[in-house]
C-alpha positions in Angstrom: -9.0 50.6 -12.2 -10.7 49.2 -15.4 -13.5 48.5 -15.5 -15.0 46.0 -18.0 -18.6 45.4 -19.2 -19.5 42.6 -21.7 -23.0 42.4 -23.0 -24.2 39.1 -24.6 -27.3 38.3 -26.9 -26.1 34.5 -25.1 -28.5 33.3 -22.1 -26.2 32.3 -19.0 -26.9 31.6 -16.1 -26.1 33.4 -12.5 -22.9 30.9 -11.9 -21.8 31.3 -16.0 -22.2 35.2 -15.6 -19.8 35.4 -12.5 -17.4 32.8 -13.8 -17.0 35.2 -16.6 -16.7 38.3 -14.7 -14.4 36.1 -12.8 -11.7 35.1 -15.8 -12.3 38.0 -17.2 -10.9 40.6 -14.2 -8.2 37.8 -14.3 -7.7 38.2 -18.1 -7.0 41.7 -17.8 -4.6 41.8 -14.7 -2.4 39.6 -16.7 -3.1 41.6 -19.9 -2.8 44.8 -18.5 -0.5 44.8 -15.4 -3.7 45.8 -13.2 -3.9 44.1 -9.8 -7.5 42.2 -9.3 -8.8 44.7 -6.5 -9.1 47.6 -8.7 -11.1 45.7 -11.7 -14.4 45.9 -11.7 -15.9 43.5 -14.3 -19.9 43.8 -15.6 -21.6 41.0 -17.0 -24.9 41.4 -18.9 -26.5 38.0 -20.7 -29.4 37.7 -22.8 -29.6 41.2 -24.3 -31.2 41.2 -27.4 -28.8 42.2 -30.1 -29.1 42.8 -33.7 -26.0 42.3 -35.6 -25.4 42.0 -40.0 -29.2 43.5 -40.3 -30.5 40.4 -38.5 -31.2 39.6 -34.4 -28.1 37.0 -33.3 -28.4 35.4 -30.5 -24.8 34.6 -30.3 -23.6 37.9 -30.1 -21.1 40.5 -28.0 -19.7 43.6 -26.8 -17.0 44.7 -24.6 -15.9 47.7 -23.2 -12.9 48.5 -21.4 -12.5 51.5 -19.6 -9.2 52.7 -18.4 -6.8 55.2 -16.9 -3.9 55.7 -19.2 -3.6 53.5 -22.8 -3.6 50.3 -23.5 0.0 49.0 -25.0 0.3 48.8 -28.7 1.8 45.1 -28.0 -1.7 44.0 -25.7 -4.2 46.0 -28.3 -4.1 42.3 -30.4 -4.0 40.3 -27.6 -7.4 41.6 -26.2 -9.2 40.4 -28.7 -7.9 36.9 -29.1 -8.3 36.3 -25.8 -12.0 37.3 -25.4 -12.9 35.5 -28.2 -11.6 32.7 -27.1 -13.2 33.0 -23.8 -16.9 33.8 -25.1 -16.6 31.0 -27.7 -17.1 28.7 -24.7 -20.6 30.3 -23.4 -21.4 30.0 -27.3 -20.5 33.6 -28.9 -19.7 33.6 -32.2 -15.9 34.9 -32.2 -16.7 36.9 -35.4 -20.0 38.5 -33.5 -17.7 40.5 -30.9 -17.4 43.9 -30.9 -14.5 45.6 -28.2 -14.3 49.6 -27.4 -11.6 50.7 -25.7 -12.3 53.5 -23.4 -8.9 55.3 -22.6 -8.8 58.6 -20.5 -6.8 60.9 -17.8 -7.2 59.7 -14.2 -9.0 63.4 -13.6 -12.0 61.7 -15.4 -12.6 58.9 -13.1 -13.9 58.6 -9.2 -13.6 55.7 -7.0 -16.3 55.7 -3.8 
């Protein structure tokens, strides 16, 4: 387990949201020594967002949920990389918000 969710002001379409859900689970394998069948990745486009006091439509936040904590070495990594990857569906890399969500496996459930 992560488990990822972006959320873009940024209209894409079905094939642009699951090609981002797709480099994204592989993003954070690589990133964060997680094998790609426990990463769960959430893409969300066209979400209106406000961001400096004014509605942007170029706009993002991640979240990535984990069990355990993310390596002091990765931390700058993260966002580099998902800047760069949003800057291609048209995100403003200084519009991107991340939250890292770290916590004890005792919090999570897998069905």
């Amino acid at each position: 387990m992560p488990s990822i969710k972006i959320e873009t002001s940024v209209v894409l379409s079905k094939a642009q949201e699951q090609a981002l859900a797709i480099e994204t689970g592989k993003i954070i394998s690589a990133l964060l020594n997680k094998p790609l069948p426990v990463i769960q990745v959430r893409v969300q486009s066209g979400m209106t967002m406000a961001f400096g006091g004014g509605i942007a439509d170029d706009s993002a936040y991640i979240s990535i949920a984990l069990i355990g904590r993310i390596a002091p070495e990765t931390r700058p990594l993260l966002p580099e990389k998902f800047t760069e990857l949003l800057a291609r569906s048209g995100v403003d890399p200084r519009k991107v918000f991340l939250n890292y969500v770290e916590t004890d496996a005792a919090s999570w459930g897998w069905i």
